[in-house]
N, C-alpha and C positions, 0 to 999 in steps of 0.2 A: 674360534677354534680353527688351526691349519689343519684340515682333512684332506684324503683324499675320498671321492665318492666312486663306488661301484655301483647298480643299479643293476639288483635281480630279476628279472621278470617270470613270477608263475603265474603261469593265466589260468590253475584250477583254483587258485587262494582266493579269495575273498578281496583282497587290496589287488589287485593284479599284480603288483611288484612291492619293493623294499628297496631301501636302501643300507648299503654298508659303507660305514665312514671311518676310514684310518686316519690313525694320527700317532702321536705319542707329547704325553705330558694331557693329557686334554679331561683325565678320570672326572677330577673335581667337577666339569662345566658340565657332565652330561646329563644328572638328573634336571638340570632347568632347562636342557635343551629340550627333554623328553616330556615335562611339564609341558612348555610352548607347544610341541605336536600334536599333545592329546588334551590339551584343554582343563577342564573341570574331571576328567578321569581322576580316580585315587590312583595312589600307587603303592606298590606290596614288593619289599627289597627280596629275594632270596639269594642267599649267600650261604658260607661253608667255614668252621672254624677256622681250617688254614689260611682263605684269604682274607677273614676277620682280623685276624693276627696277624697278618703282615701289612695292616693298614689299610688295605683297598675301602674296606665299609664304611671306614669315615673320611677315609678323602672323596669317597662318591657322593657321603649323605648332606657335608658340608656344612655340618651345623640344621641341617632341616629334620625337622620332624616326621619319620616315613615310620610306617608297620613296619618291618623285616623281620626273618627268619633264618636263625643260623643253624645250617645240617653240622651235628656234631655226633659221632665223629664221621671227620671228611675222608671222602675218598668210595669206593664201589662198595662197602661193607654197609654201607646207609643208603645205598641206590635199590631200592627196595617200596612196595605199596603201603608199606606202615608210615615212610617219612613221609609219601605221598599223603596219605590222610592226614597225618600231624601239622603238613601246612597247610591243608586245605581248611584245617578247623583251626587253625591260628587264622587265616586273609577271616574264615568267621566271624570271632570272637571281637574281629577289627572293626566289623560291622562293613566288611566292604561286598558290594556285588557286582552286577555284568557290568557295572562302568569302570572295573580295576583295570590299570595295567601292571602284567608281571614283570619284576626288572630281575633278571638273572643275570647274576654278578659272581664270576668263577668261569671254574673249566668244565672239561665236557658232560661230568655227572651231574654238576650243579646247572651245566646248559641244558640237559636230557632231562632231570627230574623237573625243571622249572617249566619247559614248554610244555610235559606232559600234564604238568598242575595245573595249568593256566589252559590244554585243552580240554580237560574235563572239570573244571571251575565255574559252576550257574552255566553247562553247556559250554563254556567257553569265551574266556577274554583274551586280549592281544599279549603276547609277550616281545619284551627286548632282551636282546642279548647284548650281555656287555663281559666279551669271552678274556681273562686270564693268565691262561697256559699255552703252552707252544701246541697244544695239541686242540684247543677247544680254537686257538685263531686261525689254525689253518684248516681245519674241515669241520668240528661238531657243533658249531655255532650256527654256520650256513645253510639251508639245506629242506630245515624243515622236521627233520626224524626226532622225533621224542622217544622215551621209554626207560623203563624200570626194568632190574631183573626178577626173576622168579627164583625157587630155591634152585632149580633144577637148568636155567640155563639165562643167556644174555636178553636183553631186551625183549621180553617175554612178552609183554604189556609195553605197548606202544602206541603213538597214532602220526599222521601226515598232520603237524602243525605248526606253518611257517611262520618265524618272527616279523614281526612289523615293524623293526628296524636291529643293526647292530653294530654296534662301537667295539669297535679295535684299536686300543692304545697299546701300543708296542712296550713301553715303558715300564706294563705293572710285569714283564717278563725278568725283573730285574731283582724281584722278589724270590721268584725259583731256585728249589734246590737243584743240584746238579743233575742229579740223578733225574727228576720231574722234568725240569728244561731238555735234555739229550733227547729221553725216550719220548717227549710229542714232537723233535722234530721227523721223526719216522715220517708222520701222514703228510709232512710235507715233500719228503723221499718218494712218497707214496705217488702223490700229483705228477712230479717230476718224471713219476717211470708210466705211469698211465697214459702222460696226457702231451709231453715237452722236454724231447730230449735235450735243448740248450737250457733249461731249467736243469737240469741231474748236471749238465756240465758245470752248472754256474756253480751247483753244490759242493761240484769237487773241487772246483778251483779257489772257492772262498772257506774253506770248511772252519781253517782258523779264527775268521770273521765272526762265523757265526756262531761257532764256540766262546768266543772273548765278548758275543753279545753285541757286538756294536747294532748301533741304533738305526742306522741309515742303510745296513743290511737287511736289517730285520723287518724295517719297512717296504724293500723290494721282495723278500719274501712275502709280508704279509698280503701285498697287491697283488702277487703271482695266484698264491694260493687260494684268495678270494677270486680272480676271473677264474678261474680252472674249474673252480667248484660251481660258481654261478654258472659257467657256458653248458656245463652237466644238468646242474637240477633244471635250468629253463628250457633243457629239451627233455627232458624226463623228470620231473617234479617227483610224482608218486612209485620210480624205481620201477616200471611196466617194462623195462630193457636195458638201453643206454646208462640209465644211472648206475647198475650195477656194476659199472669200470669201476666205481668209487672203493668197492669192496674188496678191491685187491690185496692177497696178504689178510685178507680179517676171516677166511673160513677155516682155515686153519690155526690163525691165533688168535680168533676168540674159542677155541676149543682147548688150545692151550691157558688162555687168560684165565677160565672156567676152572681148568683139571688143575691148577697151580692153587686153586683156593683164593686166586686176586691177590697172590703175595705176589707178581709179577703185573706191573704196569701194563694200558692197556698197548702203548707204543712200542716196548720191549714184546709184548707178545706179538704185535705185528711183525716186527722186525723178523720173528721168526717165523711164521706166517709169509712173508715176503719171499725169504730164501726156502723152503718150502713150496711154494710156489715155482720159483727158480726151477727148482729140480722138477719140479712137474713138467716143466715148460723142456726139458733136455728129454725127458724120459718120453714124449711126446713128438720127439726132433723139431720145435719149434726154435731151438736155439743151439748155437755153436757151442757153447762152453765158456766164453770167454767172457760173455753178457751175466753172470752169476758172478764172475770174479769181480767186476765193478760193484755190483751192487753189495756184494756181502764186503769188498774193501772199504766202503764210504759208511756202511753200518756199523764196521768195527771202528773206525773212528770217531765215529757217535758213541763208543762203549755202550753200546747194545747187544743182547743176545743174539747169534745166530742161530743157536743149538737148541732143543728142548733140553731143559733145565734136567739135569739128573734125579729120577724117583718118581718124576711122573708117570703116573698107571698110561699105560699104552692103550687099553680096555675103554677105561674112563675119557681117551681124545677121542677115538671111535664113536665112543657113547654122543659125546661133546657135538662131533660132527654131524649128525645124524637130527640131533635138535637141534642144528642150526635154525633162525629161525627163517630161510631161504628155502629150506630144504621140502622137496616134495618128492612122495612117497617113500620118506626116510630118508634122503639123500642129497645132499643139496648138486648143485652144479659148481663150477669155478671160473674165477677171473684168469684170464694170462695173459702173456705178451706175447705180441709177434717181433717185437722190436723194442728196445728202448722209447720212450716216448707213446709208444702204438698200443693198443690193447689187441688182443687176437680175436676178431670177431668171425665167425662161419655160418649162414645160412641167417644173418639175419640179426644174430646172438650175440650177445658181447658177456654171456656163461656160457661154460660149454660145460660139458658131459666128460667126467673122469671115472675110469673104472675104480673101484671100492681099493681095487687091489696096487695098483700104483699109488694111492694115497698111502696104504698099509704100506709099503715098499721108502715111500717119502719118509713117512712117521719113522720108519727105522734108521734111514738116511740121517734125518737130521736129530736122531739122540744120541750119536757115535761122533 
């Protein structure tokens, strides 16, 4: 297989590091790679109707005989602690125990519920991720963060449980629908504004590239996105400061993702989450004005929302915000920017402290 390797290092995990290895064309070779690393382990497929259906399951399985488990139906409506039990008592019924590896095969629900199955599984066996979607290869695959939601809000149940290796084939992105492709390239927007302002330029100057999918794009995205997120989690693994740059854009549109009913993608509700943010960042005088026009120009050409969708209870974002699950003593904190590329860090922080009432003022902004 032509990869390229990244190498994670968490020095609170158990492996000290992982490796991440892009490629494209490479799905079929990776379950005998993963065999060769872990030996005599069993292994336990989890996947998701949609990428059942577009073929990934059996060009991974390749004719071998594995357990798997396909989430049906797919998408955040089955991201929930019932699927969680359903596969836990399927890897059962397989007769497999603490010598399992999990291979999560999909996007970021099925990279979230499979690390979370596989950290509470006999105490806990290794997971792989073998991530999908534009959204699971550039940030939910890396990282570590597992979890389910609750009725009442996102990742409610969770835990710090870093994969033990992860394959990025650029290729299975060619099964995506439109709408699925645009809205995960958000977190890769997301990186770009966080972390690398000639990354946000590369996005604007190639955007047609990476709409038309080309392959040799997608793989210097995919490499960008993977050091960005690795140079994060290995200075902050367990999100104690630093790692929380990653959350930019998601306090506010997971509160939107939530109050939408998950009829809005999780990338779409970043996007507005982002610009949201945006304005915080103006109302703050952290920015001129002219750093929102870039960013909301580049998400409209993604055909992404920038607006809160019309009908949303204004009440229920509030509510939303409030259990985030960041939030302490009702409230969470927020990401911003001091610059393109920069995150606004003050006293140490890289959240900072937003009065209740300039979000209230945001939430109005951005559904007009």
């Amino acid at each position: 297989m032509l990869m390229t390797e990244i190498e994670v290092k968490v020095p609170e995990s158990p492996s000290d590091s992982y490796k991440v290895r892009i490629g494209s064309g490479m799905l079929g070779q990776i379950l005998s790679k993963v065999e060769d690393d872990f030996g005599s382990r069993g292994l336990f497929v989890l996947t998701d109707s949609n990428v059942a259906n577009a073929g990934h399951l059996e060009k991974l399985l390749a004719g071998k005989s594995v357990p798997h488990f396909i989430i049906d139906p797919a998408g955040e409506v089955s991201k929930n602690i019932s699927t969680v039990i359903a596969i836990i008592e399927s890897m059962e019924k397989a007769f497999l125990g603490r010598d399992t590896v999990v291979v999560a095969l999909g996007g970021g629900t099925v990279g979230d519920i499979g690390a979370f199955a596989a950290s509470i599984f006999k105490r806990g066996v290794p997971v792989v991720q073998i991530p999908t979607t534009t959204v699971s290869q550039a940030d939910s695959s890396i990282g570590g963060k597992s979890g389910v939601d609750s009725s009442l809000s996102k990742n409610a149940f969770g835990t710090f449980w870093h994969p033990s290796a992860v394959y990025v084939d650029v290729e299975t992105l060619k099964t995506l629908d439109d709408r699925q492709y645009r809205a995960g390239l958000v977190e890769s927007v997301k990186h770009a504004l966080i972390a690398d302002s000639e990354y946000f330029e590369f996005f604007e100057s190639n955007i047609d590239a990476i709409l038309s999918r080309d392959m040799e794009v997608l793989s210097k995205i995919a490499k960008k996105n993977c050091a960005i997120k690795a140079s994060v989690v290995e200075q902050d693994p367990t999100e104690k400061n630093m790692r929380r740059m990653l959350n930019y854009g998601h306090t506010i549109g997971h509160a939107v993702e939530s109050a939408s009913g998950f009829d809005l993608l999780h990338g779409e509700a970043v996007a507005v989450g982002i610009i949201g943010a945006a304005i915080i960042e103006n109302k703050m005088m952290l920015s001129d004005g002219e750093r929102i026009g870039r960013i909301r120009s580049l998400l409209e050409k993604l055909s992404v929302p920038v607006k809160i969708p019309a009908g949303l209870d204004r009440a229920k974002l509030l509510e939303a915000i409030r259990r985030d699950k960041k939030a302490v003593q009702g409230w969470p904190n927020f990401v911003l920017l001091s610059d393109i590329g920069k995150v606004y860090c003050t006293e140490g922080q890289y959240a900072v402290k937003v009065q209740q009432q300039v979000v209230e003022q945001t939430l109005d902004e951005l559904a007009t």
